[in-house]
N, C-alpha and C positions, 0 to 999 in steps of 0.2 A: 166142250168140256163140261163135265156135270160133277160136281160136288157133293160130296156125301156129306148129311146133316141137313138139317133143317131147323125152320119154327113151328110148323105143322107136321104133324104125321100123315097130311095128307099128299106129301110131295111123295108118298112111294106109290108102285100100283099103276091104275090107270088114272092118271091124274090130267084132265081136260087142261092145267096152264102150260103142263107140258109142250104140248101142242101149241101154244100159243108161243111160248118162250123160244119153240123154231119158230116160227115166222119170223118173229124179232132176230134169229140171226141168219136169216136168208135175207132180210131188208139191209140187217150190219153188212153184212159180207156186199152187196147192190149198194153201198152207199148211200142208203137212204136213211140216213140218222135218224130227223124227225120221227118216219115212219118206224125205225126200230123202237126209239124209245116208247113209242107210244102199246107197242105188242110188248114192250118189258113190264111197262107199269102196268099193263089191265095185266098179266101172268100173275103179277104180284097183289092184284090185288085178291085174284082167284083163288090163290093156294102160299101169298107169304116165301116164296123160296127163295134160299141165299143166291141161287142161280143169279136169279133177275135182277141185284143187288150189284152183282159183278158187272154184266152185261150192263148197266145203267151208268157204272163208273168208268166205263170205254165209253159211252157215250158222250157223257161229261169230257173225258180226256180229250175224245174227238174234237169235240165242240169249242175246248180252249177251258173248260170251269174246272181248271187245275184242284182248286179245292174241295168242289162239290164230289171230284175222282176220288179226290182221298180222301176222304169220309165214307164213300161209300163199298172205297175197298177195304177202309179199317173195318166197317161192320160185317162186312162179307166175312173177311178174313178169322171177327174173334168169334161169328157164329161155327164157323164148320171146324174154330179149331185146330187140332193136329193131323186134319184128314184135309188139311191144305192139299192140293193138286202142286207139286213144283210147278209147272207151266205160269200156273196165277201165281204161287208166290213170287217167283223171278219178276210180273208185271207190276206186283206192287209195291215191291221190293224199290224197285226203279223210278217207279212213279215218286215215291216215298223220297227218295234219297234227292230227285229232282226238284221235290218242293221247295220254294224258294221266298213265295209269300206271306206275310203276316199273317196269322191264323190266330182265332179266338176258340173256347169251346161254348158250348150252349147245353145242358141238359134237359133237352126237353120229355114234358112228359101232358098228357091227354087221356082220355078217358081209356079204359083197355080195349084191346081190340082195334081202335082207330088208327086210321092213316097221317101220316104225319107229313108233312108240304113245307119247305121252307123257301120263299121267292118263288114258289110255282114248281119247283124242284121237288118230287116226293124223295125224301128220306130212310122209311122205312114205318114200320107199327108198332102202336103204344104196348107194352111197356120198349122203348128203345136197350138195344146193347151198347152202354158208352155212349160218351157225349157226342153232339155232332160239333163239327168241324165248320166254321165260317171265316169268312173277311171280316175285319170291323169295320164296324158299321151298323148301318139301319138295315131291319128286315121284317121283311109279312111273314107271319107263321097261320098255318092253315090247318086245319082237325078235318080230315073228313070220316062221318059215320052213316049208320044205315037211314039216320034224317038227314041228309045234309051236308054242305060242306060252312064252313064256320073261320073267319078268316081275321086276324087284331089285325091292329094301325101298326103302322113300320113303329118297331122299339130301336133303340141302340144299345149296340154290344160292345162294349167296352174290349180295348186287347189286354193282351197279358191276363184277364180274370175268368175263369170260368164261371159262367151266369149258371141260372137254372130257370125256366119257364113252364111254368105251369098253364097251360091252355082249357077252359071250359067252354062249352056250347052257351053263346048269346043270344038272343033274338035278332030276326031280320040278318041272319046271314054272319053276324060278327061273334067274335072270338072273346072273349075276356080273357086277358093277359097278365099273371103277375110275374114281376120278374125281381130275384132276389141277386143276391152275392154271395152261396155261402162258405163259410171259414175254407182253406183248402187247404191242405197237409203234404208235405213233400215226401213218399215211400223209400226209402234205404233197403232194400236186401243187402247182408252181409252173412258169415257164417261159409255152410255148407252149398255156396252158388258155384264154387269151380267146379267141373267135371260134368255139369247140365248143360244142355244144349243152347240155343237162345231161344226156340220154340217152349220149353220147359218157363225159362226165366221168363218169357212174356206171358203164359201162360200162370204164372205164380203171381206176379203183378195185376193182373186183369183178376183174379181169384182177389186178391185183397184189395184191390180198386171195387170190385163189385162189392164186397161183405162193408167196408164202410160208406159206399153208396146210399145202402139201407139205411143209415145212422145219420143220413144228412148232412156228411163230408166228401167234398170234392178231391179225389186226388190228382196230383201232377200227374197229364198224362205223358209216354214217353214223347213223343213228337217236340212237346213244350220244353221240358228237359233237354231233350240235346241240342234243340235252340238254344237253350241259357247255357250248355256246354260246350260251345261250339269256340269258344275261344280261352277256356278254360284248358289245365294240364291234363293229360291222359288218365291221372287215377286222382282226378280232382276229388268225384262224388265219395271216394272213400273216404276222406281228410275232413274233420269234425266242421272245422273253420268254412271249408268249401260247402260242404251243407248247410250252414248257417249266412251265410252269403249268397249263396244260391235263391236258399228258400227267402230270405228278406227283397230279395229282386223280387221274385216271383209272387211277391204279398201274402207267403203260405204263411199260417199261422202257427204249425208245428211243422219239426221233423218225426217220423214214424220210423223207427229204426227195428228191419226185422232181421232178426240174428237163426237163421235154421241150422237144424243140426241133424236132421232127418239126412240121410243119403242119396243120390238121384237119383235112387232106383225103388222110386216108390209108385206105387197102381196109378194115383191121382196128383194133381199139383194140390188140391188139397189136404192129402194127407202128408204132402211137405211142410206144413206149416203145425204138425204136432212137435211137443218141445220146443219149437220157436221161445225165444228172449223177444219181449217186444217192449222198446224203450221208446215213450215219447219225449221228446225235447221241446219247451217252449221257445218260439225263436226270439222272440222280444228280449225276453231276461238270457238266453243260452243256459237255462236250467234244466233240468231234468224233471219234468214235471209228474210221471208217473212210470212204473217199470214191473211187468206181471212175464209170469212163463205160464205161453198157453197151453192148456192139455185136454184131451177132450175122447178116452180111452175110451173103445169100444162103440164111436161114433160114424155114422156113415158120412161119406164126403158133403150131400148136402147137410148135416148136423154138423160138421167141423163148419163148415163156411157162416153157419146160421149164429154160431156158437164164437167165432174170431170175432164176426164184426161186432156180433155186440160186447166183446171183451177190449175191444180196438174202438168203437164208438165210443165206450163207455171211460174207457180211457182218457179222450182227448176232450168228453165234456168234463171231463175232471180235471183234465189242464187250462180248458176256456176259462170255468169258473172258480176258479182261485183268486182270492182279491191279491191282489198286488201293488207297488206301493215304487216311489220313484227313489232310486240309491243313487248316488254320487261321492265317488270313492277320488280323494286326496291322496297320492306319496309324494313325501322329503325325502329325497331326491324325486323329479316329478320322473313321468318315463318307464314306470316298473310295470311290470305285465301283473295282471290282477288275475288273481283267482277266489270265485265263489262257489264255494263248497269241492272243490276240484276240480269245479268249467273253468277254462280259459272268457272271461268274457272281454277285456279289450285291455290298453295301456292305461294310465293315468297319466293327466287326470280326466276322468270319463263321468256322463251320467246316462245309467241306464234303469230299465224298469226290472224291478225284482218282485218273486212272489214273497209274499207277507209270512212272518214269523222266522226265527232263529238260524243264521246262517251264518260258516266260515265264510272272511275274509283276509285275502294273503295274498301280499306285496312280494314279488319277486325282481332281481337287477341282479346282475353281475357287477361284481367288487362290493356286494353289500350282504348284509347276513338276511335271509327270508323275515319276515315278521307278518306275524297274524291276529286274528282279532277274531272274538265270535261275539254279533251283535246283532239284536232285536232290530228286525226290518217291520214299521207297522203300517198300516193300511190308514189311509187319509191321511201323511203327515210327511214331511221333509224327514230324508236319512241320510245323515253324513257320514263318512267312515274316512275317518285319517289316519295312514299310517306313515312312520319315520321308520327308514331302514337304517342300522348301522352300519359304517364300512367295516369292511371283514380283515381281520389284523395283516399289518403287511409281513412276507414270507422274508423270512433272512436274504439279504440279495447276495452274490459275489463279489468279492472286493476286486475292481478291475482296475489296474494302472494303468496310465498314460502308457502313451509310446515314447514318448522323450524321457519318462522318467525310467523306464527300460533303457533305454539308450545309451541316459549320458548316467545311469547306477551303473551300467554293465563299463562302460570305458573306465570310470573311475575306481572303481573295484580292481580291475587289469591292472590300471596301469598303476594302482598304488601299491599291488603286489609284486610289481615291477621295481618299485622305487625302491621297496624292503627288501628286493632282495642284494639288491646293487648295496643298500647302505650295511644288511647280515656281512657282502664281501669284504665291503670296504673292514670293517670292525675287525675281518679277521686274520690283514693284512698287517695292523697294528704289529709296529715293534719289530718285525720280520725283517732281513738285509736283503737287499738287490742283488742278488747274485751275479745277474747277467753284466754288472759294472765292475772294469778292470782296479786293483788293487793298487791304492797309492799308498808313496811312502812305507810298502809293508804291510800296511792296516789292512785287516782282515775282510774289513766291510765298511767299505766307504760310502752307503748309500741305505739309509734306515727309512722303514715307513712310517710316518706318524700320519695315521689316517685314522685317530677317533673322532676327531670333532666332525668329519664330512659323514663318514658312515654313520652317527649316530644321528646326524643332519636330516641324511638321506632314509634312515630307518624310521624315524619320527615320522619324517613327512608321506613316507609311502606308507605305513598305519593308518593316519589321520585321513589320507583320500580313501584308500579302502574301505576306511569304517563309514565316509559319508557315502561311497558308491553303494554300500550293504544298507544303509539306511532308505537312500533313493528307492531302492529293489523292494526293500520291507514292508514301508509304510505307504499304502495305498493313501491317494490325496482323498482331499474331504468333496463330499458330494454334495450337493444342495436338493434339498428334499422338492420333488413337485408333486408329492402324493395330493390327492385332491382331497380337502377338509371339510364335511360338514357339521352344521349345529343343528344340533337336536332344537325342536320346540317343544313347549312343555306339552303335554297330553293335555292338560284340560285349560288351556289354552281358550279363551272366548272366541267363538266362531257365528257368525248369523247368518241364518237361514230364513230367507222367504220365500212364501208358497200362497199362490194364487188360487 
């Protein structure tokens, strides 16, 4: 399998490593590891090809150096690009997805031209593509050039950080080694990313991981990321909160949020990144620390990339150096979700670091009215920010009756229409003769009703329950208020602040 692309233009042609880089896979193929890698590295040293790169990361695999694999198929991989072989992608793909150990990055870099050796492991040549890939730990880093090979004292690489090593030619054989930490920024594409392949999208990533390279920022590489995503929700990285959590695990110093709006169907991954939104957020404060649209009309691909990172560098030293200043924000009621300047940055009562100079602050709770504040945040000093929410007027409720007083209004209402109506009969029985009683003596009607005193009796009394069963019905009973009550403090209220 051979690969199109290179570091040299001298992998086309009649190229002498070629020849060599067979040997190395007639030994692969014979089992003879040792012996292949060793016709890998001189190939590589002869003519630089991504070939030998690959072939050296089966060798690794062979041998159990799961990590040294992946590192060396990631560089394989981002030199040849989109002229990937499917064969190797599917190998790295697998390998990749198999990885399971802790992994640091390391940026190394040595004089140009030079060979690069980590634990005796060659790497690849200075200027490297991407970080290399290690265990944490201690490790010898080695420079070989046309005097010499040049070798430091085991350093330690911290995990979760990606370092940067600087290597120079020592006397007697050794390496001078500095090794820094520097700032590292977590990449957001958002925007115009649906409809791109994921060769595209890694290939946009790696285009802006390169151009703030230049500027002296590290960014998260993918690998690191979907370790910190690995137990997070499916569309974590979109959600504000998830990036700012994310990146505070990861000790990045901002998020880099790039918004495209270019359409996939562009010549280069760099010229996806014209019209870009490109928003930094500081993670410490969750502010928004700087926000440019890049443009860069009539530019060639190397001139956009030249022309991003130092728009995107220049950006996030302009978020480093902002003095900033420590806030701690108070709400009555405590528990309100805070917002400065329109960032969500935590509940109260919280203290966190803000940049210096003039900012909304605004208390939010359900069942209470918003309230806000714009206050002078200043640099070397204690800043307090209190705010008292009001409760939000209570909504006219429904007046609900009991069930018994439903109940026993609905029986006494009945049955006192009942009462009235027997006492209306009785009334109107008054005076009237018995007909149905036989005639004595002659007498016409020997049998008279005097029925006013019952029916009036009876009419009274079945008015007066009706009217209390209509009453039952009417008058909703009294409710006892549990609305929750706060007191206001006054605003300027004595408060002390000490600061060390």
């Amino acid at each position: 399998m051979w690969a199109a692309g290179s570091e040299d233009s001298t992998t086309t042609g009649n190229n002498p490593a070629l020849g060599v880089l067979q040997e190395g896979l007639r030994a692969l193929e014979a089992k003879q590891t040792p012996k292949a890698r060793q016709h890998f590295e001189r190939a590589y040293r002869m003519s630089a090809i991504p070939e030998a790169l690959y072939q050296l990361g089966r060798v690794a695999q062979i041998e159990g150096n799961a990590v040294l694999a992946a590192d060396l198929f990631r560089r394989y991989r981002d030199l040849v690009g989109s002229q990937l072989e499917p064969a190797a992608k599917a190998v790295i793909e697998s390998h990749q997805a198999a990885l399971k150990q802790p992994v640091c990055e390391v940026r190394l870099a040595g004089p140009e031209g030079s060979l690069l050796w980590v634990d005796g492991q060659l790497v690849g040549r200075s200027p490297l593509v991407g970080a290399v890939l290690l265990s944490p730990g201690r490790h010898r880093f080695t420079i070989e050039t046309t005097h010499g090979r040049y070798e430091s004292d085991a350093l330690s690489i911290p995990e979760g950080r990606t370092a940067q090593v600087n290597l120079t030619p020592g006397t007697k054989g050794a390496a001078i080694a500095v090794v820094s930490l520097p700032p590292a920024v977590l990449v957001v594409l958002s925007g115009a990313v649906k409809g791109r392949d994921s060769s595209t999208v890694e290939s946009l990533r790696r285009t802006i991981s390169g151009a703030l390279a230049k500027e002296q920022t590290v960014v998260l590489s993918d690998e690191r990321l979907k370790s910190l995503l690995q137990k997070e929700p499916a569309d974590c990285i979109d959600q504000q909160d998830c990036q700012d959590r994310v990146a505070e695990i990861a000790e990045a110093r901002s998020v880099v949020q790039v918004n495209l709006v270019r359409s996939a169907q562009t010549p280069s991954a760099a010229v996806g990144l014209l019209g870009a939104e490109v928003v930094v957020r500081d993670v410490a404060s969750r502010q928004i620390a700087a926000r440019r649209t890049f443009s860069c009309e009539g530019c060639s691909p190397s001139q956009i990339l030249e022309r991003f990172g130092q728009m995107a560098g220049g950006m996030i030293a302009e978020a480093n150096s902002r003095p900033r200043a420590m806030l701690t924000i108070t709400t009555v009621p405590p528990g309100a979700s805070v917002y400065v300047d329109g960032q969500l940055v935590g509940q109260a009562p919280l203290e966190r670091m803000s940049f210096a100079g003039s900012h909304t602050v605004k208390g939010v709770k359900d069942g209470y009215e918003p309230t806000e504040r714009i206050m002078d945040v200043q640099f070397g000093r204690s800043n307090a920010a209190f705010l008292t929410l009001a409760p939000q007027a209570s909504a006219a409720r429904p007046q609900v009756r009991s069930t018994w007083r439903l109940v026993l209004g609905g029986v006494l209402a009945g049955g006192g229409l009942l009462t009235a109506a027997l006492g209306v009969s009785a009334l109107s029985v008054h005076g009237e003769c018995d007909e149905t009683m036989p005639s004595v003596d002659g007498k016409p009607c020997p049998m008279i009703y005097f029925t006013n005193g019952i029916g009036g009796g009876l009419l009274g009394a079945g008015l007066t329950v009706t009217a209390a069963g209509v009453l039952l019905l009417a008058i909703p009973s009294k409710k006892i208020d549990h609305t929750e009550h706060s007191y206001q403090f006054p605003q300027d209220a004595p408060a002390l602040a000490i600061s060390f």
